[in-house]
C-alpha positions as CSV (number, residue, x, y, z in Angstrom):
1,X,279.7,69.7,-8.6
2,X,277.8,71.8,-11.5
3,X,274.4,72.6,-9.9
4,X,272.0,71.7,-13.0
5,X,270.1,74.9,-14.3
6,X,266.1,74.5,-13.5
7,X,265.6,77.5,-15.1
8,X,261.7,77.3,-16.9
9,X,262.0,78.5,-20.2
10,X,258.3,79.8,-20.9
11,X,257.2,80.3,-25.0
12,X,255.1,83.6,-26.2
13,X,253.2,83.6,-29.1
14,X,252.7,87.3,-30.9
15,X,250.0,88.6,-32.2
16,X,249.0,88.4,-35.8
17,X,250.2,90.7,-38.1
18,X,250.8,91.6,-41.8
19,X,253.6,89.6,-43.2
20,X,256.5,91.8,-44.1
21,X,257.8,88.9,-47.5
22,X,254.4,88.0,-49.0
23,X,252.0,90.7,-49.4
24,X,248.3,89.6,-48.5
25,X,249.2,86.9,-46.0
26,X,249.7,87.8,-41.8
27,X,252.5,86.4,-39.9
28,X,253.2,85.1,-36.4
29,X,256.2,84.3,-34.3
30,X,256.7,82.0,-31.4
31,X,259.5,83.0,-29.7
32,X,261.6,83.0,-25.6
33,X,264.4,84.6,-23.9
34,X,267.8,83.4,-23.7
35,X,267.5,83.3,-20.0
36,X,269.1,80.2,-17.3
37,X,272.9,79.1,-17.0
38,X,274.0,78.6,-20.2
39,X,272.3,80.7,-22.7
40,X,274.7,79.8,-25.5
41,X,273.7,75.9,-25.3
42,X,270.1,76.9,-25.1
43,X,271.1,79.2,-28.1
44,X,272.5,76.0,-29.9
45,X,269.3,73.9,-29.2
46,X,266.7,76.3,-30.2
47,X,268.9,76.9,-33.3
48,X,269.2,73.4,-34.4
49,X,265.1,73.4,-34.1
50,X,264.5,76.8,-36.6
51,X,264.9,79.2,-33.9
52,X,266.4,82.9,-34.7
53,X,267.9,85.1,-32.1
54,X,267.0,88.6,-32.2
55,X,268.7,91.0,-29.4
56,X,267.9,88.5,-26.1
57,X,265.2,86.4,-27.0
58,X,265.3,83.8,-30.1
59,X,261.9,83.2,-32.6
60,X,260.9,80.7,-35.3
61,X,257.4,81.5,-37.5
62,X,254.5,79.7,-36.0
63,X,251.9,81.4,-38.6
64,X,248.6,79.6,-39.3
65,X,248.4,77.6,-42.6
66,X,251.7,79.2,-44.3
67,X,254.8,77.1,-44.2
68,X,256.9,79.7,-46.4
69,X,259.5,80.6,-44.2
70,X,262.2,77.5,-44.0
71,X,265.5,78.0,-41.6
72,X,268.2,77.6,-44.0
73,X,272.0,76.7,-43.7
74,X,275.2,76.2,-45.6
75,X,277.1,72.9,-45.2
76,X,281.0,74.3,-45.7
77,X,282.8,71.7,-45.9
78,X,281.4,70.8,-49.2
79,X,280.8,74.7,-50.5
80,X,282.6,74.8,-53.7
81,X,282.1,78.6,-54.7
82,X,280.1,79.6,-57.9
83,X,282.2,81.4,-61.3
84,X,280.5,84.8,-60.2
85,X,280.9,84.0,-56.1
86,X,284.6,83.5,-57.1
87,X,284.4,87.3,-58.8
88,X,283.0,88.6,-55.7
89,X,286.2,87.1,-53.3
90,X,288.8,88.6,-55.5
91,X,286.7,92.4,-56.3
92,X,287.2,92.4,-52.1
93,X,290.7,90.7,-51.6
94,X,291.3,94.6,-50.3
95,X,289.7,94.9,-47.7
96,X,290.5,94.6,-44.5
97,X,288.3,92.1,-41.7
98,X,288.3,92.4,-37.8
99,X,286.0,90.6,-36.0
100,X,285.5,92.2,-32.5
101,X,282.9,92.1,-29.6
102,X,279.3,93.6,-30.0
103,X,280.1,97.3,-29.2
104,X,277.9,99.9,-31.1
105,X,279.6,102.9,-32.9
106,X,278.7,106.0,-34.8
107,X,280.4,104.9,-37.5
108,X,278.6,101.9,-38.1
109,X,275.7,103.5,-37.3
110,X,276.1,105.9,-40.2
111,X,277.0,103.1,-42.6
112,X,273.3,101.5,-41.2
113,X,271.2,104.5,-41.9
114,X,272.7,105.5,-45.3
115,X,272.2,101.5,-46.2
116,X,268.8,101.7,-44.6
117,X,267.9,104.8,-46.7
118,X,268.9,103.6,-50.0
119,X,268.3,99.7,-49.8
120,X,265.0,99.4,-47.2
121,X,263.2,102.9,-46.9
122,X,260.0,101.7,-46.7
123,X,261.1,99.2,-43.4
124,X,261.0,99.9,-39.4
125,X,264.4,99.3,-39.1
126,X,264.9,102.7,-41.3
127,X,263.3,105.0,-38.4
128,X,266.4,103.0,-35.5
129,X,267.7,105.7,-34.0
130,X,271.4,105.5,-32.2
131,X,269.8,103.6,-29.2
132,X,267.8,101.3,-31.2
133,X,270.9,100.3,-33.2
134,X,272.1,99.7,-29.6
135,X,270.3,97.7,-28.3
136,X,270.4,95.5,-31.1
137,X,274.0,95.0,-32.0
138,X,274.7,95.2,-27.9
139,X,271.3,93.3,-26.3
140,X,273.0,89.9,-26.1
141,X,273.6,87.1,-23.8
142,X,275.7,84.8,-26.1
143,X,278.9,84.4,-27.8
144,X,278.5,87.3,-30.3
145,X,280.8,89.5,-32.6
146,X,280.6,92.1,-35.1
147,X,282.6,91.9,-37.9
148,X,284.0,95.0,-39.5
149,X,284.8,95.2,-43.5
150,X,287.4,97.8,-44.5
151,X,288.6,99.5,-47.6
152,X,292.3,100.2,-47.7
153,X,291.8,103.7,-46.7
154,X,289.9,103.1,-43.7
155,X,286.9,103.4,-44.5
156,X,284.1,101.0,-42.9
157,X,282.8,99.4,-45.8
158,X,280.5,96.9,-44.3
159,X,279.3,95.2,-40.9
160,X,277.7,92.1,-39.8
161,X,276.3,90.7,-36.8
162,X,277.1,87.1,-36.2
163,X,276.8,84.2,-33.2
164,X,278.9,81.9,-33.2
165,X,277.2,78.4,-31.9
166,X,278.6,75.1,-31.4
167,X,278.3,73.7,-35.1
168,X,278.7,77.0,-36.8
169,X,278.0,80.7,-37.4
170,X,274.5,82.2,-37.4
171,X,274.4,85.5,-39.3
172,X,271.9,87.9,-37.3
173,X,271.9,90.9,-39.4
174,X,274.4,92.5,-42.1
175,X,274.8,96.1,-43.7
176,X,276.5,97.8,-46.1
177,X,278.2,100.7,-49.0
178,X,275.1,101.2,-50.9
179,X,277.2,102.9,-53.5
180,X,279.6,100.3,-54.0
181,X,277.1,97.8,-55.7
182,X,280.1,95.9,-58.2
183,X,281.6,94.7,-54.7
184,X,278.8,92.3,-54.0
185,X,279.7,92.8,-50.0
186,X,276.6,91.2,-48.9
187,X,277.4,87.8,-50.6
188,X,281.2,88.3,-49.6
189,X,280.6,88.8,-45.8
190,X,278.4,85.1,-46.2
191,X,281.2,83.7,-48.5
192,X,284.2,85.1,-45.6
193,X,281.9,83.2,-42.6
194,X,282.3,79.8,-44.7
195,X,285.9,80.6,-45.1
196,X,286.3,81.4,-41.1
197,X,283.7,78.6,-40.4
198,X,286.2,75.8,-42.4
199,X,289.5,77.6,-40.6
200,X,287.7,76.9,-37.0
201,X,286.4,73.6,-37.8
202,X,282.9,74.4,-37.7
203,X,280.1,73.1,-39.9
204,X,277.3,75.1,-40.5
205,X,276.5,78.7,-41.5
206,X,272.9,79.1,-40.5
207,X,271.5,82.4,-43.1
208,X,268.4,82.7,-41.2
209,X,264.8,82.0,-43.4
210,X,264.1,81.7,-46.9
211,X,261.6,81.7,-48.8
212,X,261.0,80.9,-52.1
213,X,258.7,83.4,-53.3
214,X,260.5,86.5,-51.7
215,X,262.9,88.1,-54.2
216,X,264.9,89.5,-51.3
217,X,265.9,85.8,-50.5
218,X,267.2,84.7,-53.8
219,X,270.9,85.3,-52.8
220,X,270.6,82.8,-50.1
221,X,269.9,79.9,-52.8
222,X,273.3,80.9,-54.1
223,X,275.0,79.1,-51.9
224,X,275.2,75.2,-51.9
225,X,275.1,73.1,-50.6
226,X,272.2,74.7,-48.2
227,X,270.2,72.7,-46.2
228,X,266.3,73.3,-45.0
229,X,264.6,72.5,-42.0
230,X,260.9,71.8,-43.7
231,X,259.7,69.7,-41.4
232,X,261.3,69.9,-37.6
233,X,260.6,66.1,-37.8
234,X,262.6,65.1,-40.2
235,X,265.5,67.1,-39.7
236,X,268.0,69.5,-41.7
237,X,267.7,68.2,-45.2
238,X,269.9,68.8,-48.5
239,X,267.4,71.7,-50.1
240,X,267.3,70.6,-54.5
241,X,268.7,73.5,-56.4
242,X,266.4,76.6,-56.9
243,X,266.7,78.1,-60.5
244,X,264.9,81.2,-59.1
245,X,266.9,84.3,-58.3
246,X,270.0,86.1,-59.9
247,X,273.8,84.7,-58.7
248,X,274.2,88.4,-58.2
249,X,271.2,89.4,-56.0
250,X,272.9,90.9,-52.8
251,X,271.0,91.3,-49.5
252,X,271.6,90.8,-45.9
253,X,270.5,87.7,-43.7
254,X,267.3,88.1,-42.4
């Protein structure tokens, strides 16, 4: 008989602080380790509510009068790929994709710093040293992979961090050639999880938060149908389409 997991799952709130999207407002998270029996159903469940897992603990926003950041996901089975989206799939038909367990390298280390330096300077994450990359491609207790984008020569093109939940795939965090900006890689790693999502019967690619007045966010209204959790009440909604952004912009789930 399955002994039932009474494991108390205790929330933290963090302190204010400047918000990193919109400038003049402060942010703050609520957030709880992926602790008990089954941390990949407690994963799930958390997910399905906004949640975000970052290394071993998952966070949603809980910031006071600002409702900016919605939890956004892609419904695949309807996806029906944009003219330019289409571009993208066949500029990167090369390449070569292995998905394989969270294991940190110095190769993909030195693909994250040179992206780092030329696409987010000014951010923490540009300072990671070898263990901080570590920890967070390795600091895990669910089902979690990192999948490796090749050129035909071998080269290590591009890398993304990704769960895989019940109802889908939930990108945590993706890098990339800087020099190679005609590939597009950071919409074709989204646009290869819908493919793998459909091929494993799975409905949902979950990209993380949006937000409509963050420029770095426009790629994710690219891809429809998305779906929005505005209100936890009400449930994942159909989001309307967003005019804002460029088909082209290219960024990383975040």
């Amino acid at each position: 008989m399955k002994v039932p997991d009474r494991t108390v799952h205790r929330f933290f709130a963090t302190p204010t602080a400047p918000c990193p999207y919109l400038p003049g407002r402060t942010e703050r998270k609520l957030f709880t380790p992926l602790v008990g029996g089954d941390p990949n159903r407690l994963h799930d469940l958390l997910s399905a509510s906004g949640f975000r897992r970052s290394q071993s603990i998952v966070y949603k926003p809980a910031c006071d009068g600002c409702r900016a950041c919605v939890p956004v996901r892609i419904r695949v089975a309807d996806f029906l790929p944009s003219r330019t989206q289409r571009r993208i799939e066949r500029r990167n038909a090369d390449l070569a994709i292995k998905a394989q367990g969270p294991l940190a390298t110095a190769e993909q280390y030195a693909l994250f710093r040179r992206y780092q330096k030329s696409r987010h300077s000014e951010s923490g994450m540009a300072s990671m040293d070898f263990g901080d990359y570590q920890d967070m491609i390795e600091d895990t207790t669910v089902d979690t992979a990192v999948v490796e984008f090749r050129h035909p020569d071998g080269r290590l093109m591009g890398a993304c961090l990704s769960d895989k939940m019940g109802d889908g795939f939930s990108l945590c965090y993706s890098f990339f050639e800087p020099d190679e900006p005609a590939r597009s890689l950071g919409t074709y790693m989204v646009m290869w999880h819908i493919q793998e999502a459909v091929r494993q019967g799975l409905s949902y690619v979950y990209l993380g938060y949006w937000i409509s007045e963050s420029p770095k966010m426009a790629y994710k209204s690219q891809f429809r149908p998305l779906e929005g959790l505005v209100l936890a009440l009400q449930g994942w909604r159909e989001l309307a389409p967003d005019s804002a952004g460029d088909e082209d912009a290219d960024d990383e789930p975040a």
